[in-house]
C-alpha positions as CSV (number, residue, x, y, z in Angstrom):
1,X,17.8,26.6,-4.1
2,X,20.4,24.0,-5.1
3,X,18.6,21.3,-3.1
4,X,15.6,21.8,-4.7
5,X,17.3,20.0,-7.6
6,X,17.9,17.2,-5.5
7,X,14.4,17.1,-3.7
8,X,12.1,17.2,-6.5
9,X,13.4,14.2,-8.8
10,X,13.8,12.0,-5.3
11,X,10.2,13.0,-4.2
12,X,9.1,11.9,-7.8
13,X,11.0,8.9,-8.0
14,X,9.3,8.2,-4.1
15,X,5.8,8.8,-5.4
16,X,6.2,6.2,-8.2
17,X,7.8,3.6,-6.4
18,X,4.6,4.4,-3.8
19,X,2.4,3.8,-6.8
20,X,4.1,1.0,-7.9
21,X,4.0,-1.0,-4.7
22,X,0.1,0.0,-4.5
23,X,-0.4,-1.5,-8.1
24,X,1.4,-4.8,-7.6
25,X,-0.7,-5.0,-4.2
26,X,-3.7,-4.9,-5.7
27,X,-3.0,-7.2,-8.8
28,X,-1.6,-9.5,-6.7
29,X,-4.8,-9.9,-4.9
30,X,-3.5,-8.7,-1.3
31,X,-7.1,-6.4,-0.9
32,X,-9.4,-9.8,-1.6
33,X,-11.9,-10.8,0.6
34,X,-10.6,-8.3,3.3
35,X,-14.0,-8.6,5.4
36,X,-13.5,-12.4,5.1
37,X,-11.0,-12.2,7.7
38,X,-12.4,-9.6,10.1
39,X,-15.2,-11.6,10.3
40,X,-12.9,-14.9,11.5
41,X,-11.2,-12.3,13.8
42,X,-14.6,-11.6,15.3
43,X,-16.0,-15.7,15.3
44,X,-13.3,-16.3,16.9
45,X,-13.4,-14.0,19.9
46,X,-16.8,-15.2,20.3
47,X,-16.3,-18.9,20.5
């Protein structure tokens, strides 16, 4: 029972960190023109 006091605050503290990184990701523009690319991937294998 006593690790549950330790396991529940670090499994928080993991999901907002998780969060966090998924938020700066996306503001920082990291999921823009994602087809853009798989496109060049395909142009390219073509060429």
């Amino acid at each position: 029972m006593d690790i549950l006091f330790l396991l529940i605050p670090l499994s928080v503290v993991l999901i907002f960190f998780i969060v966090a990184v998924l938020a700066w990701s996306v503001l920082s523009g990291q999921f823009d023109e994602m087809e853009k690319f798989a496109e060049l991937a395909l142009n390219d294998a073509t060429d």
